[in-house]
N, C-alpha and C positions, 0 to 999 in steps of 0.2 A: 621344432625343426621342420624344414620345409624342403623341397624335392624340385631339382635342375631336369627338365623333361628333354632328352635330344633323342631323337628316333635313331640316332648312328651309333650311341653310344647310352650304356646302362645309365639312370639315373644319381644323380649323387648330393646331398644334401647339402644344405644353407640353412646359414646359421638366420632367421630373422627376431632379435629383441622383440620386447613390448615399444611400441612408439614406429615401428619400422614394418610398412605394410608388407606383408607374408604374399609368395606368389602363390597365385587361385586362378581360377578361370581365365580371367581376363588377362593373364599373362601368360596362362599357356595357349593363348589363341593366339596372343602375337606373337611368340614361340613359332608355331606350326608355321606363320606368316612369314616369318625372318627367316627359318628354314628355306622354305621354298624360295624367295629370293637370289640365294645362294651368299651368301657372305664371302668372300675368298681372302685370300692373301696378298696384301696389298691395297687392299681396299678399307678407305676409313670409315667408321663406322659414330655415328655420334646418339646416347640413349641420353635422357630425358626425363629427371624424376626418378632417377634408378633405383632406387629404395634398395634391396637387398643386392641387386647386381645381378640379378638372373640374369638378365637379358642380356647384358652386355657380356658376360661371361660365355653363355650361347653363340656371341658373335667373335669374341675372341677365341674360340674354341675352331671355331672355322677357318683361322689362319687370319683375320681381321685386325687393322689397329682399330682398337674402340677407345674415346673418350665417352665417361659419363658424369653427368650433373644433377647435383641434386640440392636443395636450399637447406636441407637438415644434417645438420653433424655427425646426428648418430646415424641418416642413412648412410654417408659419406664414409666412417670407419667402418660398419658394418658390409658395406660392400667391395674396401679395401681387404677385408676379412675375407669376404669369401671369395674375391679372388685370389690369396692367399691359398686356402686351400686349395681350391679346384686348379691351381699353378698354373694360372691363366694372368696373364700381363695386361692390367688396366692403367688409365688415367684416371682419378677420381676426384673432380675439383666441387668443391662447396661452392653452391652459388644460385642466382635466380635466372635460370633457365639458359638463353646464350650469352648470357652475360660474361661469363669466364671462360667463353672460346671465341667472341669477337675476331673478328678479321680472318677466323676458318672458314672452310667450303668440306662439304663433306659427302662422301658419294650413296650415303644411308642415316636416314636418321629416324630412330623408332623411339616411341612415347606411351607410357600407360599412366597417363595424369590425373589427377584427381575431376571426377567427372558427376559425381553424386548432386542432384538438386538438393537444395536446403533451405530447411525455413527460416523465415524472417526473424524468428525466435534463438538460434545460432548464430557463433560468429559465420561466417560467409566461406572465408577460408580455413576456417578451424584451427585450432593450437594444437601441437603436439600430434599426436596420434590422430586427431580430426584431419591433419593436414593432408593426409594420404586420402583421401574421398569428398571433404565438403567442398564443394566449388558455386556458391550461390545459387541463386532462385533460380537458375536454368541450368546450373550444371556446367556453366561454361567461361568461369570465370580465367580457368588457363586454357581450357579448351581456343578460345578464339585469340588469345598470345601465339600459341603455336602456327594455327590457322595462318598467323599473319606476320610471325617472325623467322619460323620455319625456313618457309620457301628461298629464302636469300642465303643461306648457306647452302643449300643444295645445289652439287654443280651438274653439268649436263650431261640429261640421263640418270641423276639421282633420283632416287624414293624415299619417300616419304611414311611410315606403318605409325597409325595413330589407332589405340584400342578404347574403344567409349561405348557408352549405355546409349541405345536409343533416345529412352527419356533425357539426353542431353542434345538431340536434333542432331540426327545422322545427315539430315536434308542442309542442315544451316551449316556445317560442317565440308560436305561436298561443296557448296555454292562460294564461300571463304576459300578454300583452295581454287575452284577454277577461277574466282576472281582475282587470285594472284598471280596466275599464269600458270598452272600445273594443270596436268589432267588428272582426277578423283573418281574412281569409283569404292564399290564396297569389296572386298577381296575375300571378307570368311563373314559367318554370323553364329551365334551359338544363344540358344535358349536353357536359363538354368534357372533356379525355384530362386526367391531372392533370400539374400543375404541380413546379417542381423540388421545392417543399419537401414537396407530400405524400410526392412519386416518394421521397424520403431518409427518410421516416417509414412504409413502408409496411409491412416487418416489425412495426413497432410495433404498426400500425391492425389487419392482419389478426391476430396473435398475442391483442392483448387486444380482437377482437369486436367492433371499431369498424368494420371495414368486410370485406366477406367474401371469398372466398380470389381469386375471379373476377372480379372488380369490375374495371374499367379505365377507367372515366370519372366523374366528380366531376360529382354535380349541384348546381347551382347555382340558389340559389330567390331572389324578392324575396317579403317578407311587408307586406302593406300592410294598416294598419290606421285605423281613422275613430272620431271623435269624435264621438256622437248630438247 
Protein backbone atom coordinates (compact mmCIF):
# COMPACT_ATOMS: atom_id res chain seq x y z
CA UNK A 1 0.00 0.00 0.00
CA UNK A 2 1.17 3.21 -1.07
CA UNK A 3 0.12 6.95 0.06
CA UNK A 4 -1.86 9.92 -2.23
CA UNK A 5 0.20 13.10 -0.73
CA UNK A 6 -2.24 16.43 -1.11
CA UNK A 7 -1.17 19.30 1.16
CA UNK A 8 -5.18 20.34 1.26
CA UNK A 9 -6.24 17.11 2.24
CA UNK A 10 -5.13 14.02 4.76
CA UNK A 11 -3.33 11.39 2.83
CA UNK A 12 -5.07 8.28 1.62
CA UNK A 13 -3.81 5.00 0.16
CA UNK A 14 -3.34 3.19 -3.20
CA UNK A 15 -3.61 0.10 -3.89
CA UNK A 16 -0.15 -0.62 -6.13
CA UNK A 17 0.25 -4.71 -7.25
CA UNK A 18 3.54 -6.18 -7.94
CA UNK A 19 4.26 -5.29 -11.80
CA UNK A 20 2.60 -1.67 -11.11
CA UNK A 21 5.34 1.01 -10.17
CA UNK A 22 4.39 2.32 -6.41
CA UNK A 23 4.39 6.22 -5.98
CA UNK A 24 8.09 7.42 -4.36
CA UNK A 25 9.91 10.37 -4.71
CA UNK A 26 9.67 11.10 -8.00
CA UNK A 27 5.94 11.21 -8.03
CA UNK A 28 5.69 13.08 -5.01
CA UNK A 29 7.71 16.00 -6.59
CA UNK A 30 5.54 16.16 -9.50
CA UNK A 31 2.77 16.00 -6.95
CA UNK A 32 4.00 19.27 -5.26
CA UNK A 33 4.46 20.55 -9.14
CA UNK A 34 0.84 19.85 -10.19
CA UNK A 35 -0.27 21.35 -7.05
CA UNK A 36 1.28 24.44 -7.49
CA UNK A 37 -0.07 24.76 -11.02
CA UNK A 38 -3.49 24.89 -9.72
CA UNK A 39 -5.47 22.26 -11.60
CA UNK A 40 -9.20 23.65 -11.49
CA UNK A 41 -12.43 22.72 -12.73
CA UNK A 42 -12.79 22.68 -16.06
CA UNK A 43 -9.75 22.19 -16.94
CA UNK A 44 -8.44 18.93 -18.91
CA UNK A 45 -5.94 17.38 -17.61
CA UNK A 46 -3.95 14.49 -19.47
CA UNK A 47 -1.08 12.01 -17.31
CA UNK A 48 1.07 9.74 -18.88
CA UNK A 49 2.18 6.39 -17.93
CA UNK A 50 -0.19 6.55 -14.89
CA UNK A 51 0.81 3.38 -13.29
CA UNK A 52 -1.29 3.48 -10.09
CA UNK A 53 -3.27 6.89 -10.82
CA UNK A 54 -1.68 8.97 -8.19
CA UNK A 55 -1.34 11.71 -10.11
CA UNK A 56 -4.20 11.79 -12.02
CA UNK A 57 -6.33 11.22 -8.99
CA UNK A 58 -4.34 14.43 -7.42
CA UNK A 59 -5.81 16.37 -10.47
CA UNK A 60 -9.04 15.09 -10.34
CA UNK A 61 -9.34 15.87 -6.85
CA UNK A 62 -8.94 19.52 -7.79
CA UNK A 63 -12.02 19.68 -9.83
CA UNK A 64 -10.03 18.63 -13.25
CA UNK A 65 -11.24 16.38 -16.10
CA UNK A 66 -8.16 14.08 -16.21
CA UNK A 67 -7.67 11.47 -18.89
CA UNK A 68 -4.85 8.87 -18.34
CA UNK A 69 -2.66 6.40 -20.24
CA UNK A 70 -0.88 3.77 -19.75
CA UNK A 71 0.48 0.68 -22.27
CA UNK A 72 0.04 -1.89 -19.22
CA UNK A 73 -3.22 -3.58 -18.17
CA UNK A 74 -2.59 -4.04 -14.99
CA UNK A 75 -1.67 -0.37 -14.58
CA UNK A 76 -4.86 0.54 -16.46
CA UNK A 77 -7.21 -1.67 -13.70
CA UNK A 78 -5.26 -0.78 -11.02
CA UNK A 79 -5.64 2.89 -11.48
CA UNK A 80 -9.31 2.30 -12.39
CA UNK A 81 -9.19 0.82 -8.90
CA UNK A 82 -8.06 3.42 -7.18
CA UNK A 83 -9.95 5.86 -8.64
CA UNK A 84 -12.58 3.94 -7.43
CA UNK A 85 -11.74 4.31 -4.11
CA UNK A 86 -10.60 7.63 -3.75
CA UNK A 87 -14.30 8.53 -5.73
CA UNK A 88 -12.50 10.45 -8.04
CA UNK A 89 -13.86 10.20 -11.79
CA UNK A 90 -11.08 9.18 -14.41
CA UNK A 91 -10.65 8.10 -18.05
CA UNK A 92 -8.27 5.15 -18.15
CA UNK A 93 -7.40 4.14 -21.74
CA UNK A 94 -4.71 1.31 -22.46
CA UNK A 95 -2.43 2.46 -24.73
CA UNK A 96 1.00 3.70 -26.03
CA UNK A 97 1.23 7.02 -24.99
CA UNK A 98 -1.08 9.71 -27.19
CA UNK A 99 -2.07 7.10 -29.13
CA UNK A 100 -5.74 6.69 -27.58
CA UNK A 101 -6.34 10.40 -27.20
CA UNK A 102 -5.38 11.54 -30.84
CA UNK A 103 -7.19 14.45 -32.07
CA UNK A 104 -7.25 16.06 -28.21
CA UNK A 105 -5.66 19.27 -26.89
CA UNK A 106 -5.25 19.36 -23.37
CA UNK A 107 -4.67 22.47 -21.10
CA UNK A 108 -1.97 20.07 -18.67
CA UNK A 109 -0.24 17.25 -19.19
CA UNK A 110 2.06 15.56 -16.55
CA UNK A 111 4.39 12.39 -17.11
CA UNK A 112 6.72 10.24 -14.59
CA UNK A 113 8.02 7.93 -17.44
CA UNK A 114 10.35 5.43 -17.25
CA UNK A 115 13.66 7.25 -17.29
CA UNK A 116 16.43 4.62 -15.81
CA UNK A 117 19.65 4.13 -18.10
CA UNK A 118 20.17 0.53 -18.91
CA UNK A 119 22.70 -1.71 -19.90
CA UNK A 120 23.19 -3.29 -23.04
CA UNK A 121 22.89 -6.53 -21.19
CA UNK A 122 18.90 -5.69 -20.52
CA UNK A 123 16.00 -5.45 -22.61
CA UNK A 124 16.09 -1.53 -23.28
CA UNK A 125 12.42 -1.16 -22.34
CA UNK A 126 12.13 -3.92 -20.01
CA UNK A 127 9.07 -6.51 -19.65
CA UNK A 128 6.63 -6.38 -17.04
CA UNK A 129 7.67 -4.63 -13.96
CA UNK A 130 11.20 -3.54 -15.80
CA UNK A 131 8.63 -1.54 -17.87
CA UNK A 132 8.10 1.17 -15.12
CA UNK A 133 12.19 2.34 -15.20
CA UNK A 134 14.23 0.69 -18.06
CA UNK A 135 14.34 3.31 -20.85
CA UNK A 136 17.75 2.36 -22.64
CA UNK A 137 21.43 3.42 -22.69
CA UNK A 138 20.53 7.16 -21.93
CA UNK A 139 17.46 6.91 -20.28
CA UNK A 140 15.43 8.33 -22.87
CA UNK A 141 14.01 6.08 -24.76
CA UNK A 142 10.23 7.72 -23.86
CA UNK A 143 11.70 10.40 -22.58
CA UNK A 144 12.40 12.08 -26.14
CA UNK A 145 8.61 10.65 -27.38
CA UNK A 146 7.19 12.86 -25.06
CA UNK A 147 9.85 15.62 -25.68
CA UNK A 148 8.45 15.58 -29.25
CA UNK A 149 4.80 14.32 -29.11
CA UNK A 150 3.77 16.13 -26.25
CA UNK A 151 3.92 19.71 -27.37
CA UNK A 152 0.96 19.17 -30.13
CA UNK A 153 -1.68 18.43 -27.71
CA UNK A 154 -1.07 21.29 -25.67
CA UNK A 155 -3.31 24.22 -26.24
CA UNK A 156 -2.34 27.71 -25.59
CA UNK A 157 -1.04 28.53 -22.45
CA UNK A 158 -0.78 24.70 -21.55
CA UNK A 159 1.97 23.03 -19.34
CA UNK A 160 3.84 20.68 -19.73
CA UNK A 161 5.28 18.57 -15.88
CA UNK A 162 7.70 15.94 -16.89
CA UNK A 163 9.69 14.21 -13.70
CA UNK A 164 13.24 12.45 -14.76
CA UNK A 165 16.70 11.59 -13.31
CA UNK A 166 19.35 13.92 -14.31
CA UNK A 167 21.39 10.91 -15.51
CA UNK A 168 18.63 10.88 -18.20
CA UNK A 169 20.04 14.76 -19.61
CA UNK A 170 17.91 17.43 -17.91
CA UNK A 171 19.95 19.59 -20.58
CA UNK A 172 18.83 17.23 -23.68
CA UNK A 173 15.33 17.42 -22.42
CA UNK A 174 15.14 21.42 -21.93
CA UNK A 175 16.63 21.85 -25.50
CA UNK A 176 13.72 19.09 -27.29
CA UNK A 177 11.16 21.24 -25.66
CA UNK A 178 12.31 24.60 -26.67
CA UNK A 179 12.94 23.21 -30.05
CA UNK A 180 9.31 22.35 -30.35
CA UNK A 181 8.20 25.73 -29.59
CA UNK A 182 7.61 25.65 -25.59
CA UNK A 183 9.36 27.44 -23.15
CA UNK A 184 11.39 24.80 -20.48
CA UNK A 185 12.78 25.34 -17.60
CA UNK A 186 13.56 23.16 -14.29
CA UNK A 187 10.67 23.92 -11.75
CA UNK A 188 11.57 21.61 -8.36
CA UNK A 189 14.93 19.38 -7.87
CA UNK A 190 15.27 16.92 -5.12
CA UNK A 191 18.35 14.89 -4.12
CA UNK A 192 17.69 11.23 -2.47
CA UNK A 193 20.29 8.25 -1.71
CA UNK A 194 19.57 5.78 -4.86
CA UNK A 195 17.18 3.32 -5.17
CA UNK A 196 17.56 -0.64 -5.49
CA UNK A 197 17.67 -0.59 -9.36
CA UNK A 198 20.43 2.17 -9.69
CA UNK A 199 22.19 0.54 -6.29
CA UNK A 200 22.40 -2.99 -9.05
CA UNK A 201 23.59 -0.74 -11.98
CA UNK A 202 26.19 1.25 -10.44
CA UNK A 203 29.23 -0.57 -11.74
CA UNK A 204 27.70 -0.09 -15.04
CA UNK A 205 26.96 3.87 -14.50
CA UNK A 206 30.39 4.79 -12.91
CA UNK A 207 32.56 2.38 -15.60
CA UNK A 208 30.84 3.96 -18.70
CA UNK A 209 30.85 7.93 -17.32
CA UNK A 210 27.33 8.08 -16.58
CA UNK A 211 27.72 9.03 -13.21
CA UNK A 212 30.99 9.54 -11.24
CA UNK A 213 32.98 7.52 -8.83
CA UNK A 214 31.53 9.51 -5.71
CA UNK A 215 28.26 10.15 -6.29
CA UNK A 216 25.68 8.82 -3.71
CA UNK A 217 22.51 10.45 -4.36
CA UNK A 218 20.35 10.66 -7.50
CA UNK A 219 18.88 13.92 -8.40
CA UNK A 220 15.76 14.10 -9.20
CA UNK A 221 14.27 17.11 -11.51
CA UNK A 222 10.56 18.04 -12.73
CA UNK A 223 10.97 19.94 -16.13
CA UNK A 224 8.05 22.17 -16.75
CA UNK A 225 7.36 23.44 -19.90
CA UNK A 226 4.44 26.15 -21.36
CA UNK A 227 2.79 26.87 -24.48
CA UNK A 228 2.91 30.82 -25.69
Amino acid sequence: MAFLVDPSRPPGPVVAPPGVYAPQADTFLLARALYREGPAPGMDVLDLGTGTGTLAICAARKGARVTAVDIAWRAVLTARLNAWRARQRLTVHRGDLLEPVRGRSFDMVISNPPYVPTPPSEPATGRGRERAWNAGLDGRAVLDRICSEAPHVLRPGGVLLIAQSALSGTEETLGRLADAGLTATVSDRAYIPFGPVLRSRLPWLRESGRLAAREANEELVIVRAQRD
